[in-house]
C-alpha positions as a LaTeX table, in Angstrom:
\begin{tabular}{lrrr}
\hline
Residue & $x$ (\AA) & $y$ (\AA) & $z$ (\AA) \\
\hline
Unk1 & $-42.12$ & $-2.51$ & $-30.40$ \\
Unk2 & $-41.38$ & 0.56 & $-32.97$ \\
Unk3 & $-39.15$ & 0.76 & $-36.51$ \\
Unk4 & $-37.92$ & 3.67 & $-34.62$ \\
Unk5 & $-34.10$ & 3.40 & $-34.78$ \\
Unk6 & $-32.14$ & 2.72 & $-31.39$ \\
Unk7 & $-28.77$ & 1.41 & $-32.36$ \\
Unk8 & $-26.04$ & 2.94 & $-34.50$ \\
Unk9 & $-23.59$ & 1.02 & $-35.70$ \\
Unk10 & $-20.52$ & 0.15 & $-33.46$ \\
Unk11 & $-17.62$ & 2.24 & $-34.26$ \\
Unk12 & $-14.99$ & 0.34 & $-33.10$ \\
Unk13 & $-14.01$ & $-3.25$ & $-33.08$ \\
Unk14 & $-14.85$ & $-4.47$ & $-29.45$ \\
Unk15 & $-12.30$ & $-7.51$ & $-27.64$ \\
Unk16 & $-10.73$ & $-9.13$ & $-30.49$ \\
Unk17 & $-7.46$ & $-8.65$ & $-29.71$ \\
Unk18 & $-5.67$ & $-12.31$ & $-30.36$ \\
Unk19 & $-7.28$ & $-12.67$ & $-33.76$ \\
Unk20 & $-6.81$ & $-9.07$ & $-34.52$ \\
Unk21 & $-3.21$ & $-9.75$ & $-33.11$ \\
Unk22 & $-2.91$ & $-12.47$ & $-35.78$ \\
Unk23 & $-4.69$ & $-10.18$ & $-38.80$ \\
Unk24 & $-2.53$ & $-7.57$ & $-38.01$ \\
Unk25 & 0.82 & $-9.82$ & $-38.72$ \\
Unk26 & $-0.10$ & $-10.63$ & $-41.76$ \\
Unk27 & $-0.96$ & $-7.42$ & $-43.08$ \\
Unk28 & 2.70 & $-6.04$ & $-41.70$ \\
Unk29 & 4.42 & $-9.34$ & $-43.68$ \\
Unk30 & 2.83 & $-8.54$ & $-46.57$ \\
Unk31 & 5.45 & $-5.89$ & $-47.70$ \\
Unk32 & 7.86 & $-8.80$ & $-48.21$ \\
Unk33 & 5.86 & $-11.96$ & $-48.00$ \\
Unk34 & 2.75 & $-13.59$ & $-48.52$ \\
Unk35 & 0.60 & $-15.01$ & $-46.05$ \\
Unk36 & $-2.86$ & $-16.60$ & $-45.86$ \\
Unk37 & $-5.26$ & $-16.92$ & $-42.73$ \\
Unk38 & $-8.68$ & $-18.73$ & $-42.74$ \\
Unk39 & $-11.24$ & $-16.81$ & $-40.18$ \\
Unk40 & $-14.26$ & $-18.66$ & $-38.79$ \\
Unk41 & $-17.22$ & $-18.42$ & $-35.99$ \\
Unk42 & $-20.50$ & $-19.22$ & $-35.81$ \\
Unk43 & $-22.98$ & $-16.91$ & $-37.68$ \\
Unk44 & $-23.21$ & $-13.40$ & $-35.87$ \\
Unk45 & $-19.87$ & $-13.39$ & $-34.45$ \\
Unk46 & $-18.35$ & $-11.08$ & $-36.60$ \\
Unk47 & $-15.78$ & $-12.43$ & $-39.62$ \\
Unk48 & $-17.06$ & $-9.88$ & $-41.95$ \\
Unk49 & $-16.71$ & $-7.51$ & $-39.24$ \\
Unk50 & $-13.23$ & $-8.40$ & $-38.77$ \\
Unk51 & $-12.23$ & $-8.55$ & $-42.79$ \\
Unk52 & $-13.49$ & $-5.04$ & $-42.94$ \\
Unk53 & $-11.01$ & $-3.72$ & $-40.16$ \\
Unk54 & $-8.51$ & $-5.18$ & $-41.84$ \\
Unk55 & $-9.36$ & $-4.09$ & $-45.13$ \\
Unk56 & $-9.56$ & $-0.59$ & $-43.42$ \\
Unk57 & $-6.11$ & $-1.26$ & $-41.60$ \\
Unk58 & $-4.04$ & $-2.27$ & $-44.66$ \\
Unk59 & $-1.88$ & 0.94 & $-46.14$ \\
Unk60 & 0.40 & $-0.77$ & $-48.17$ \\
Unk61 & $-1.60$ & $-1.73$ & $-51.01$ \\
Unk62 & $-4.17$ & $-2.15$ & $-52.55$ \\
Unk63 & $-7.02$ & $-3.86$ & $-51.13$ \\
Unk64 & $-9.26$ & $-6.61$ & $-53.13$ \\
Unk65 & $-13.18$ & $-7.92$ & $-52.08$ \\
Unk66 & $-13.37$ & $-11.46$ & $-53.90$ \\
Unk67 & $-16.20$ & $-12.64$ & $-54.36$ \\
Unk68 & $-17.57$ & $-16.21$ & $-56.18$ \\
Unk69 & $-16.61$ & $-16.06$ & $-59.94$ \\
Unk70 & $-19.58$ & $-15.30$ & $-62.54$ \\
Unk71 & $-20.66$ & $-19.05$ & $-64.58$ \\
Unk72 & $-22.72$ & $-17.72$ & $-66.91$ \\
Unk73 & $-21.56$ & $-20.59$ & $-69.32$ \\
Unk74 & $-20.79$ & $-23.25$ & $-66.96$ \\
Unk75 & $-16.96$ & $-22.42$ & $-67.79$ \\
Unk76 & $-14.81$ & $-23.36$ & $-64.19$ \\
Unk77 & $-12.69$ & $-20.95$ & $-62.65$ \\
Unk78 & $-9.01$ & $-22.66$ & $-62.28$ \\
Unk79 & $-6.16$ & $-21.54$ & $-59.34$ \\
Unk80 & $-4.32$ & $-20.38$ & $-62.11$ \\
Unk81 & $-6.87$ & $-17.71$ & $-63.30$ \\
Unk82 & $-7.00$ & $-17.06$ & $-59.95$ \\
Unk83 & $-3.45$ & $-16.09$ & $-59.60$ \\
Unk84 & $-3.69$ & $-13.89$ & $-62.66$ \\
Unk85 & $-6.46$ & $-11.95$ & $-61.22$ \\
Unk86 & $-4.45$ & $-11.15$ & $-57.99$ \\
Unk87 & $-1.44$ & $-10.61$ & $-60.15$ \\
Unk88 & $-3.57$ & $-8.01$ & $-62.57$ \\
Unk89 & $-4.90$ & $-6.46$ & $-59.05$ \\
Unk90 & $-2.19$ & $-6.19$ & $-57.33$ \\
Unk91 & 0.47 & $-4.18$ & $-60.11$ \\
Unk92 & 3.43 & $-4.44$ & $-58.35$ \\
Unk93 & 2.33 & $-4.07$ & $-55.41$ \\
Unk94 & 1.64 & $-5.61$ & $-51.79$ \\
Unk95 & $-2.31$ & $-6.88$ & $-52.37$ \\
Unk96 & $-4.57$ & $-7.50$ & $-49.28$ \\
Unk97 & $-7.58$ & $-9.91$ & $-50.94$ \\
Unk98 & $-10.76$ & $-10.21$ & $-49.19$ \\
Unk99 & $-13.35$ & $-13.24$ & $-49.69$ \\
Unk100 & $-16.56$ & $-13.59$ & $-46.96$ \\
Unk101 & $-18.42$ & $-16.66$ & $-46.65$ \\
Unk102 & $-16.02$ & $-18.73$ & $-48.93$ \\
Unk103 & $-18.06$ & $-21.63$ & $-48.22$ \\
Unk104 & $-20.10$ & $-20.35$ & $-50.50$ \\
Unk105 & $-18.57$ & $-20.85$ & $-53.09$ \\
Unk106 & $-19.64$ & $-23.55$ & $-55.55$ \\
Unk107 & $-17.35$ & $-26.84$ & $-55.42$ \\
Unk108 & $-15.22$ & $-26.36$ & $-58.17$ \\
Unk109 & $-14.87$ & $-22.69$ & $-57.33$ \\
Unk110 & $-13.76$ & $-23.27$ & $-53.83$ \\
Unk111 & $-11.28$ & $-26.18$ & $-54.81$ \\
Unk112 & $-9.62$ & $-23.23$ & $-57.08$ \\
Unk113 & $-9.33$ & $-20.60$ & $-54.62$ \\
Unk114 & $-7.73$ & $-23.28$ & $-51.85$ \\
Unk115 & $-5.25$ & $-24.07$ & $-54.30$ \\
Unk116 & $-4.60$ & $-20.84$ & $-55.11$ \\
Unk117 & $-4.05$ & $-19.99$ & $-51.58$ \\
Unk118 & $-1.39$ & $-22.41$ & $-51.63$ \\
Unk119 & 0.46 & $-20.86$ & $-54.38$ \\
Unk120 & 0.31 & $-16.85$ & $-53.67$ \\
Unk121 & 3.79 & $-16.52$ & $-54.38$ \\
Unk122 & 3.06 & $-17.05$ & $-57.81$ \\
Unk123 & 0.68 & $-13.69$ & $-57.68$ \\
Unk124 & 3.06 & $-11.52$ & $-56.05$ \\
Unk125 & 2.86 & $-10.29$ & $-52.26$ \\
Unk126 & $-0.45$ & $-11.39$ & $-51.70$ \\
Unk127 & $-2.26$ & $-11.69$ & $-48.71$ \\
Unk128 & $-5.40$ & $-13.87$ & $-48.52$ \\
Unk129 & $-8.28$ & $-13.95$ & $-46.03$ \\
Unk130 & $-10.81$ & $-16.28$ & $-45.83$ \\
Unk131 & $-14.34$ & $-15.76$ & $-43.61$ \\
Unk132 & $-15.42$ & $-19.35$ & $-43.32$ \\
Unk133 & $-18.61$ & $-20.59$ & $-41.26$ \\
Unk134 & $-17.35$ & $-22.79$ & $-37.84$ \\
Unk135 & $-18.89$ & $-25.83$ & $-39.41$ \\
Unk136 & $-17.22$ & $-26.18$ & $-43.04$ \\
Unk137 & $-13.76$ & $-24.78$ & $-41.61$ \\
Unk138 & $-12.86$ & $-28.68$ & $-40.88$ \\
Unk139 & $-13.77$ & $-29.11$ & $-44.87$ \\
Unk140 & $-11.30$ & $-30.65$ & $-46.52$ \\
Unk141 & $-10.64$ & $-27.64$ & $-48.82$ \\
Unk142 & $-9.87$ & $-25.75$ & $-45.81$ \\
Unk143 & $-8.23$ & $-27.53$ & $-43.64$ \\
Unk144 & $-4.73$ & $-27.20$ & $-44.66$ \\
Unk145 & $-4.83$ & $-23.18$ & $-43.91$ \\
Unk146 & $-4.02$ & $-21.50$ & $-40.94$ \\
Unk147 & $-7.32$ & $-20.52$ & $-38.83$ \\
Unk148 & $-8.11$ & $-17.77$ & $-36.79$ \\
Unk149 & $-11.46$ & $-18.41$ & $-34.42$ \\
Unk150 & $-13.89$ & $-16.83$ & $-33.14$ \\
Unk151 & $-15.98$ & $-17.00$ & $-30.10$ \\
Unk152 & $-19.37$ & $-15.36$ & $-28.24$ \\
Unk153 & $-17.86$ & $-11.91$ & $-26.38$ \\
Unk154 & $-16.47$ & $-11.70$ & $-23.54$ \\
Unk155 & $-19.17$ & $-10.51$ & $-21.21$ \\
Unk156 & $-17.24$ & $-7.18$ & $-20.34$ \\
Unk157 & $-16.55$ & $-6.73$ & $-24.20$ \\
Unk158 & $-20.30$ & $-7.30$ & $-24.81$ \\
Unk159 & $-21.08$ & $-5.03$ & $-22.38$ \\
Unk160 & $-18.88$ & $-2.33$ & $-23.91$ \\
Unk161 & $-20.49$ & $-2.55$ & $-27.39$ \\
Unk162 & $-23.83$ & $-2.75$ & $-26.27$ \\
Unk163 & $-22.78$ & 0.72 & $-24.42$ \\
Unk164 & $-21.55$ & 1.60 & $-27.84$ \\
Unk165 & $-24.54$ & 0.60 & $-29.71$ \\
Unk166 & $-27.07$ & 2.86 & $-27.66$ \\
Unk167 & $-24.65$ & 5.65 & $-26.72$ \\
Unk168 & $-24.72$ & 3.84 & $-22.88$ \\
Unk169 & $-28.53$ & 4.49 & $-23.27$ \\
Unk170 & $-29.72$ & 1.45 & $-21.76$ \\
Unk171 & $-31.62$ & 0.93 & $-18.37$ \\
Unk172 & $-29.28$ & $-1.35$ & $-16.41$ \\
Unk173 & $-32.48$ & $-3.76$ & $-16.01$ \\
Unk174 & $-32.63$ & $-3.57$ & $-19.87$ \\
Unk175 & $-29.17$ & $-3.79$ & $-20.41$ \\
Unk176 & $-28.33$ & $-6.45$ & $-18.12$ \\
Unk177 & $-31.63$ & $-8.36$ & $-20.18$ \\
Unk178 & $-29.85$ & $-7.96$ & $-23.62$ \\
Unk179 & $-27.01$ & $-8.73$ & $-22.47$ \\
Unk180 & $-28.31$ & $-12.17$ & $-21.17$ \\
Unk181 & $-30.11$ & $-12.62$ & $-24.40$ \\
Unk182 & $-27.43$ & $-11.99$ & $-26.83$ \\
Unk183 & $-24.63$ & $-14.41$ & $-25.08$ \\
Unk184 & $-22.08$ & $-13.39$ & $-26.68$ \\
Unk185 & $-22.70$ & $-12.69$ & $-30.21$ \\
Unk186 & $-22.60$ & $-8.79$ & $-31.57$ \\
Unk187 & $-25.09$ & $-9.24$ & $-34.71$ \\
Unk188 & $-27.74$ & $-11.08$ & $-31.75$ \\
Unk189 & $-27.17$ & $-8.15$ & $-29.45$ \\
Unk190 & $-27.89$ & $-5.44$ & $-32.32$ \\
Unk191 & $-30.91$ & $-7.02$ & $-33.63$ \\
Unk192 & $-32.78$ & $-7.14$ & $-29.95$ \\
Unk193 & $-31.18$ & $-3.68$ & $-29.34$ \\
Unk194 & $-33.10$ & $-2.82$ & $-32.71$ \\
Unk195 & $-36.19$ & $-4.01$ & $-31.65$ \\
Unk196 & $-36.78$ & $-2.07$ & $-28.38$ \\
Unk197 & $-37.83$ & 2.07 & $-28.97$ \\
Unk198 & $-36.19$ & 4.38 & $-27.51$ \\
Unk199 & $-38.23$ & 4.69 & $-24.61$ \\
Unk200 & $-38.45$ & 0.82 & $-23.98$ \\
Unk201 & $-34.31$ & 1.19 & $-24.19$ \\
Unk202 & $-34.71$ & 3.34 & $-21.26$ \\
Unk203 & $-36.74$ & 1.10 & $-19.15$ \\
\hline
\end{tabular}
């Protein structure tokens, strides 16, 4: 095994399509409406994959990455400062916000932004999505919002970004091994992808 680099990042979103389906409506409501949408998988899977096409797909607006409030005096954040920051952000405007790995967040924190979900029309046209790990998106705090899952890849879809990955590089008895080892899950398949060199990529 080398540090020599074998994989390039995918450039395209590979399978997806129901929960791309389902980002996709909420970014078109969002000239007139709010909407909210909680997305979760298992680590690897690809939420923050996902909230960055959207983030990229959304034209009418601006877009906002949320991330967990500074406490550098213990203060808590409440929904209602929450609100006025997506009010502040958004201007006018329809506002697409962002937040990966909400779970994250501390207690108090997360309790805020829930509630705040709950209440977007107070901020304006907002649209909120969530990246949430599989296990905490039964979490109480969560489990009033809309969810969006994801699963391992399709093995055809797999197939296609591994192709992706190494510019269809791949021996098929190395390809069909990664493949096998990554079951599924894009962030599994680009790490053993990044461990081969170029020459063990070509069998």
């Amino acid at each position: 095994m080398t540090g020599e680099t074998t994989v390039r990042p995918a450039v395209r979103v590979h399978g997806r399509s129901a929960q791309r389906k389902a980002l996709r409506a909420l970014l078109d409501g969002l000239p007139t409406e709010c909407g909210r949408l909680l997305l979760t998988g298992e680590p690897g899977l690809g939420r923050t994959t996902l909230l960055q096409w959207a983030a990229r797909s959304f034209r009418a607006g601006p877009v906002l990455h949320l991330g967990p409030p500074p406490d550098p005096d213990g203060a808590t954040v409440t929904a209602g400062q929450l609100l006025d920051t997506l009010r502040a952000a958004a201007g006018g405007s329809p506002l697409l916000v962002c937040v990966d790995d909400a779970h994250l967040w501390d207690d108090p924190a997360r309790t805020a932004l829930v509630h705040a979900a709950e209440h977007l029309s107070g901020a304006g046209r907002v649209g909120l999505l969530l990246s949430v790990a599989a296990d905490r998106a039964v979490a109480p705090d969560f489990a009033r919002l809309p969810v969006v899952r994801l699963d391992p890849l399709a093995p055809q879809r797999a197939a296609a970004l591994l192709d992706d990955m190494t510019d269809g590089a791949a021996a098929p008895a190395v390809r069909e091994q990664l493949l096998a080892e990554a079951e599924g899950n894009p962030a599994l398949l680009a790490a053993l992808v990044r461990r081969l060199s170029p020459a063990e990529l070509r069998g």
